[in-house]
N, C-alpha and C positions, 0 to 999 in steps of 0.2 A: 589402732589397738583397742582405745574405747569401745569404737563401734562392734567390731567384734567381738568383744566379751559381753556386748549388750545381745547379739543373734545369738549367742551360744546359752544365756540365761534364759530369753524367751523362749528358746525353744527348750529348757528344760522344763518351765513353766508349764508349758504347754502339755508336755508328756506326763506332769505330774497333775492334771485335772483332770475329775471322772469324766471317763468315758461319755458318762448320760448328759453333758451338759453338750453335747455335738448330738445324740441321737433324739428322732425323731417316733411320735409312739407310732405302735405296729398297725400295719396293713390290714386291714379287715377285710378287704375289695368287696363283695355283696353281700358277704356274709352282714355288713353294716349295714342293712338294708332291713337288718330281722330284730324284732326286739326280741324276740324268744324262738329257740331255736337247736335241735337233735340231728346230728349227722346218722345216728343209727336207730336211736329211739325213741318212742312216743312222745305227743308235746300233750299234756291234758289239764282239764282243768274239771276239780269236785263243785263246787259252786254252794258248800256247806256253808259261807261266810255273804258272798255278795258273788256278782258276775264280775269277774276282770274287765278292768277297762286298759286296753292295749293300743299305743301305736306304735305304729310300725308292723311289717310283714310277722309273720307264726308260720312256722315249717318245720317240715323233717326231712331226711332223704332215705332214711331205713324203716318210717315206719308210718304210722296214720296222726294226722292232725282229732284227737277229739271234739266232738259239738261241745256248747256250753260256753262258747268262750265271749260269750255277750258281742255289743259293739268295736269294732277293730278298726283303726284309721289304719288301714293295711289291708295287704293280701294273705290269702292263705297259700301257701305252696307245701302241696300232699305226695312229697315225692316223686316230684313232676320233672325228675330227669337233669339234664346237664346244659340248660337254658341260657342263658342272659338272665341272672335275676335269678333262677329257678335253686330248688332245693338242691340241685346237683351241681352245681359249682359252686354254690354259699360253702358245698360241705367240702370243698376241695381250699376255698378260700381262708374258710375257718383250720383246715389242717396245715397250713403255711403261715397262719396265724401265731400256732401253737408253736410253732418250731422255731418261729423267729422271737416268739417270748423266752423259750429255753435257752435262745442264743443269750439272749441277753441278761441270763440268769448265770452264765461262764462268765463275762465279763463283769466289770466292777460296778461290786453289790454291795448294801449294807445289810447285816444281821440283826433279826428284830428278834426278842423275846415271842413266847406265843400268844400273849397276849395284845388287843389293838385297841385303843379308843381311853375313855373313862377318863378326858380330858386332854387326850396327848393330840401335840400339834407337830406336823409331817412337813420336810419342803422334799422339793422335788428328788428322787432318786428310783432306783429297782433297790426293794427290800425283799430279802431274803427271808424265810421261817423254816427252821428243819423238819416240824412238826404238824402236828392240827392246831390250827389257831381258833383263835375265838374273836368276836369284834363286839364290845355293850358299852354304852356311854358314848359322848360326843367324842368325834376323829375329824379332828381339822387338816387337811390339806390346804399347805398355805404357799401361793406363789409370786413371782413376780414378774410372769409376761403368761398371757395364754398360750403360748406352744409347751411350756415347763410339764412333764410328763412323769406321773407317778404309776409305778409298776409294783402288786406284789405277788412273787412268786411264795406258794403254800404247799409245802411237799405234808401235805395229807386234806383232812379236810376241814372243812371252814362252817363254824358254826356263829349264827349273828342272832344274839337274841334282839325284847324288845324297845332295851331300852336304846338300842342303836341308831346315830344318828351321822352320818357324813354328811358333814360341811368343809363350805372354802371360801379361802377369804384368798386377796390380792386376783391373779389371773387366772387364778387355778378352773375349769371346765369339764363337764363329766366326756368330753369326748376323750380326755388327757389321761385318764384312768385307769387303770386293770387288774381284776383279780384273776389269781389263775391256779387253780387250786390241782393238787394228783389225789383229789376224793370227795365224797361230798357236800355240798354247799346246802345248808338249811339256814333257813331264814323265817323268821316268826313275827306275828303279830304285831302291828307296831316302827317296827325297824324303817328305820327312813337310810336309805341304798344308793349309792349313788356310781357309776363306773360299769364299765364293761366286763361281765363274770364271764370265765373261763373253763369250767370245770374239764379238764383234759383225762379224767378218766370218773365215773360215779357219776350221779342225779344233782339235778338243782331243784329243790323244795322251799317253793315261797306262801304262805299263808296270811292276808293282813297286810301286804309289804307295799311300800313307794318305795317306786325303782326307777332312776333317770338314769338310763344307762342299755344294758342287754345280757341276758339270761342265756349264753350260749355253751351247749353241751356235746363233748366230742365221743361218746358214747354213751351216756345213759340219758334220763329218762326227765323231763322238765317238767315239772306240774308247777299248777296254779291254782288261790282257792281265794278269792276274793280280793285280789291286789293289783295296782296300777302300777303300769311299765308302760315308759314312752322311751324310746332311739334318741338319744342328744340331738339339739337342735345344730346345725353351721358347723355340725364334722366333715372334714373333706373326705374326698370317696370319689373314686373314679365313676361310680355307678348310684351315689349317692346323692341329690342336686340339694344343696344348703338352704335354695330358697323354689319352691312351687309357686307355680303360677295359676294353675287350675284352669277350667275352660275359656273360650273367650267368650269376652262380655257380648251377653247380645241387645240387641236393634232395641228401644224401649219407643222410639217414636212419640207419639202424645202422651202415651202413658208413663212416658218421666215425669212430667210435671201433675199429676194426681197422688193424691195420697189414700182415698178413697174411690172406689170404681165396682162400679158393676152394667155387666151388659142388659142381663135381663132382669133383677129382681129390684126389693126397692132399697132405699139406703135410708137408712133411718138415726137418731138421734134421740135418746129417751132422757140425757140430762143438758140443759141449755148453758149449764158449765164447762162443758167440753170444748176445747182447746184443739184446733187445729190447723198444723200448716202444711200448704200444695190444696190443690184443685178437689174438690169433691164432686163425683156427679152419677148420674146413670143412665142409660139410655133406653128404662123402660117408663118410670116413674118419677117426677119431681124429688129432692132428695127433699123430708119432712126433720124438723126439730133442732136444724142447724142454724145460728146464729150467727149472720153474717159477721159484726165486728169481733167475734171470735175465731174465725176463717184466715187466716194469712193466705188468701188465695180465691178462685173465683168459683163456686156454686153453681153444678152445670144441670141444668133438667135437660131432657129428652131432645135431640134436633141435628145438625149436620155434623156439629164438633165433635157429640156423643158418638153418633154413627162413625166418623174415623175414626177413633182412640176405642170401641169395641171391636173394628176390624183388625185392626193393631194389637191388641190385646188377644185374641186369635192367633196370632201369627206368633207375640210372646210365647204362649203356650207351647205353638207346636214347636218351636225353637227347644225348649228344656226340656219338654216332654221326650226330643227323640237324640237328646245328646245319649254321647257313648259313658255306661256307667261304668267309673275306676275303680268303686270299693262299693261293695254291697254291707249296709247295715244290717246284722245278722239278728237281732232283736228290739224290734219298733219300738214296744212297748220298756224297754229298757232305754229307751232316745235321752241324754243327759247325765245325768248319776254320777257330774264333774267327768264326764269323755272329754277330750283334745282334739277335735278334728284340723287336719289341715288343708290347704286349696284342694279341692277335687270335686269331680261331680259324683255324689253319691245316688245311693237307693234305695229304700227298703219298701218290699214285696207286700207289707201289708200296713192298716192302722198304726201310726205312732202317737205314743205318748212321750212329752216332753215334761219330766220329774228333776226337780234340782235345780242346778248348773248345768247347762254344756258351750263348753269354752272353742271359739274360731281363731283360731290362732296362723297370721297370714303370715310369721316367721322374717318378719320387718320387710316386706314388700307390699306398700299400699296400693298399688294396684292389683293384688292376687284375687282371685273369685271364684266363690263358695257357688256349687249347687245342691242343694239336697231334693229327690226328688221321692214324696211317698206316694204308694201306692194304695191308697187309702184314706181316710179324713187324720185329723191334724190335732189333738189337741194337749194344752199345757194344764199340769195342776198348778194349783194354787201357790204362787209366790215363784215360779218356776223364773228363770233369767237364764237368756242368753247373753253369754260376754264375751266381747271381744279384747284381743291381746296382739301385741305387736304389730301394731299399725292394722289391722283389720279394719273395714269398715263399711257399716250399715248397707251404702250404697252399691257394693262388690259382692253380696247375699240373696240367692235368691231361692225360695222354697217355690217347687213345683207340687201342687198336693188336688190327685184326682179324690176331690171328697170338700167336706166341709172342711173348717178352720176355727176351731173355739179356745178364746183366751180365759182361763179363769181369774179370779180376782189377787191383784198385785202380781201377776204375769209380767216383764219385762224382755219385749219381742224386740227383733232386729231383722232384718232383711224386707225384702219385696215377697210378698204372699202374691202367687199366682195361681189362684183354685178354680174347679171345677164346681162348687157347691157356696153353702154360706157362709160368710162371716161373722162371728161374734165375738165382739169386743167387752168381757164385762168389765164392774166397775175399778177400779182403779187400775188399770189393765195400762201400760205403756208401749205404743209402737213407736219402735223408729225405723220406717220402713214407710214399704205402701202395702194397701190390703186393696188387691184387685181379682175380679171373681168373670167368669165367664159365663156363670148361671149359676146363680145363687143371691139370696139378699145379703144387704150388709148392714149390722146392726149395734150402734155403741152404747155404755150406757155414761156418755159423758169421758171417757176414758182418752186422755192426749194419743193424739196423734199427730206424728212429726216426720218429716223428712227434714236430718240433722242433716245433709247436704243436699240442698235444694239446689236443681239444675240452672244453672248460669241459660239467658235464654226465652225461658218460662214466661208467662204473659202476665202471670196471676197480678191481683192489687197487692200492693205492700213488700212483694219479693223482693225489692231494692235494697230497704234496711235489714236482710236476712243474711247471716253468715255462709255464701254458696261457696267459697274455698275448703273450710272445715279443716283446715289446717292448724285451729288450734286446738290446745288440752281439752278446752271444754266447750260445749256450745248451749249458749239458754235463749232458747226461745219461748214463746213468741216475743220479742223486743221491737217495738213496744210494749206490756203484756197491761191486764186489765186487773182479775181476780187472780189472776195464779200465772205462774210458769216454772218452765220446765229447766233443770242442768241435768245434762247429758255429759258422764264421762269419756270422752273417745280413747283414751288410752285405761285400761283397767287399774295398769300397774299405779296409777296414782289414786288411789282409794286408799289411802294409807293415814290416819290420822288428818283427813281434809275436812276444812271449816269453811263456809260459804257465809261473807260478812259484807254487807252492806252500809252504805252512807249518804245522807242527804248531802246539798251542796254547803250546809255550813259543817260539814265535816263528823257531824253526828251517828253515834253508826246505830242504827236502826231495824238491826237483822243477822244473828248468830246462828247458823244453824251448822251442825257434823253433818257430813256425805259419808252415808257408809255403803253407797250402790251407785250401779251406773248412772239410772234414774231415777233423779228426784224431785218430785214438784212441791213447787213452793208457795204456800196461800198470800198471798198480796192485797185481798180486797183493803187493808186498814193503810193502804200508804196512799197519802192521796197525790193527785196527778204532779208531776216535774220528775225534772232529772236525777237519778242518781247512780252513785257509784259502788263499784266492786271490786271484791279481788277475792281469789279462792287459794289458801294457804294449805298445804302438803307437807308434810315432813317436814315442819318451821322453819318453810318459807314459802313466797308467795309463786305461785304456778302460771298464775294468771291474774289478769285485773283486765277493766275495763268500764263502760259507759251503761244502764238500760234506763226506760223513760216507761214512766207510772202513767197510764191514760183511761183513769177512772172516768 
């Protein structure tokens, strides 16, 4: 009798829990493929504020993609029919989208006032508004598992000024999210967005905006005027893959273990301070101004070894030179400006400039790999950083650039340069990469150069004591170092209140310094030679620790 009165309790229990705590958010099938996106109408962008920086696909299927829309880690789809991927089944996807939000706006819903945000904190459910709503001030979505799925259905339209800001705390995820408005969605300057917009009838108007999430419109008109939108990172998707793997890595042969190379010109060194590890060499000329006990690696002038590792270096080339391009960088000169690229092999058609940030983001697959290939020379302004994110790294990057390659001063580069012209590293210029040229000189003025994973293998002097796994937080070379050395953050995310604090062996600390970039070099000449100790603290506590040795 017990047990029975227990089945018949659970299972009233069971009838009496919402609905939403069994369902699953809605299907997007390719239409998740698109950060911005019109089944009938124009996608445009004014470009009155900045260029949009977008990833993810930009489509219509009713009407024309506008130019303007800067760099896109995406494709364009201009109403290219009923494809795999193309605008004509996104717009069919997106419409089974709609209907299955509707469904779930008959079943059990909660009632929200028209107003959102300005401190109110949300757990999971479909909230309902009979009206036009508005969103300003902080909207916390707060969860406790990552599937937890928050829906709002908006029966008018949704205006979000700029003091808006969506956050989450516990497991909450912008793939988990959805607005889904019957009017239309403005968004202003400012507003930090987070969730997948729906506007199921009227325009999406974003100006100034960050958007992690998708801008998709089932009849009207999407515009854009200066704002960043990227697709959630690890949403499932039949047509969606969570993690890129980008080309496969090619053949590097002797020129993995070079940091500097050139075939034909000469390789030079204009400050005797300069700090570098892997092989330097060239095979036209003696390399001049390089200071052996500063070399983590062997000093090649002209002769049999040169002559194979410029053959090689040939073949590198022709390898990236003739991969198949996945996304065309629509404005060179726009290269950076905080873009998000993910694995793939890119292109752009003419001179890039690299201004800002621009962030590689391997989406936690440390094998993934970057090509970017320009069509034209290469160069960074002043203080420009590439950064990598989610396991990315240095060694999985590689720039194919028909042209020269000029760093300017506090430039911090990452990848393998593989040009057709020369090289210029000025002063405080940080690579962690290789700068290899096929004809061109190459020329530093003192500015480190690092392969933060040096290849397991390599013949060079001293590669023994070199960190070649690079499976830690951070890596400082050259260790042993003399004058100076370098910490290298390999994971970005931990640039967050980190202190790089040293100690002699009777425990004295002898070295405070804040990290507030990937790389940063460190003056040493006043420690005189022995052992000591580290440890770099993040977010109060310690990240890392470890051994380096002072060889004045």
């Amino acid at each position: 009798m017990k047990k029975q009165l227990l089945c018949v309790l659970t299972a009233v229990i069971l009838l009496l829990v919402p609905a939403l705590s069994f369902a699953q958010a809605p299907s997007l099938g390719t239409a998740a493929n698109f950060v911005l996106f019109s089944s009938a109408g124009p996608v445009t962008s004014t470009n009155s504020v900045d260029l949009p920086k977008l990833t993810g696909n930009v489509g219509t299927n009713g009407s024309t993609v506008t130019s303007g829309f800067g760099n896109i880690d995406g494709q364009i789809h201009d109403n290219d029919g009923v494809t795999i991927g193309g605008s004509g089944q996104a717009a069919t996807d997106l419409l089974a989208a709609r209907d299955e939000i509707i469904t779930l706006g008959n079943g059990t819903v909660i009632s929200h006032v028209v107003g959102l945000g300005n401190g109110e904190i949300l757990t999971k459910g479909v909230y309902t508004i009979s009206a036009a709503a508005t969103l300003g001030g902080v909207l916390t979505l707060n969860s406790t598992a990552t599937t937890d799925v928050f829906i709002f259905i908006i029966d008018g339209s949704l205006s979000v000024d700029g003091t808006a800001d969506v956050t989450f705390t516990g497991g909450t995820t912008a793939c988990n999210v959805f607005w889904q408005t019957n009017g239309v969605v403005s968004i202003v300057a400012g507003a930090k967005m987070k969730g997948t917009i729906i506007a199921k009838s009227g325009a999406i108007n974003m100006t100034g905006v960050t958007l992690e999430g998708r801008a998709l419109a089932v009849t009207g008109t999407v515009s854009l005027d200066g704002s960043t939108a990227r697709i959630p990172i690890g949403c499932a998707s039949p047509n969606l893959s969570p993690t890129l793997t980008g080309p496969t890595y090619p053949t590097l042969a002797s020129t993995e273990c070079y940091v500097l190379f050139t075939t034909t010109g000469a390789m030079t060194n204009s400050n005797a301070a300069g700090l570098f590890t892997g092989d330097i060499g060239s095979n036209s000329v003696a390399p001049v101004g390089f200071i052996p006990a500063n070399v983590t690696g062997t000093i090649h002038s002209p002769g049999a070894s040169t002559l194979a590792t410029a053959n090689e270096l040939g073949t590198l080339y022709t390898y990236l030179n003739t991969l198949t391009t996945d996304i065309t960088l629509l404005y060179p000169q726009q290269l950076g400006n905080d873009l998000v690229l993910t694995p793939h092999t890119y292109n752009m058609t003419a001179a890039a400039l690299l201004t800002g940030n621009l962030y590689l983001n391997a989406q936690g697959n440390a094998d993934a790999v970057f090509v970017i290939k320009v069509s034209g020379a290469l160069t960074t302004a002043a203080g420009a950083a590439i950064i990598l994110q989610n396991q990315a790294q240095s060694k999985n990057v590689f720039w194919k650039v028909t042209g020269a390659v000029g760093a300017a001063a506090g430039s911090s580069f990452r990848g393998t340069i593989v040009n057709t012209g020369d090289i210029g590293l000025s002063t405080t210029v940080a690579l962690d990469g290789r700068g290899l040229t096929t004809a061109g000189a190459v020329s530093t003025a003192g500015s480190p150069a690092i392969m933060s994973t040096m290849p397991t293998g390599c013949s060079s002097t001293g590669i023994a004591s070199y960190n070649n796994g690079n499976t830690e937080t951070v890596t400082i070379a050259p260790n042993p170092f003399s004058t100076s050395t370098t910490i290298m953050i390999n994971d970005a995310s931990q640039i967050n209140n980190c202190i790089f604090k040293m100690y002699n062996v009777l425990g004295e600390e002898v070295m405070n310094a804040n990290i507030t970039k990937q790389i940063t070099t460190l003056e040493t000449s006043n420690l005189p030679s022995g052992i000591y100790f580290y440890k770099i603290i993040g977010n109060n506590k310690t990240i890392q620790s470890g051994k380096l040795v002072s060889q004045q």
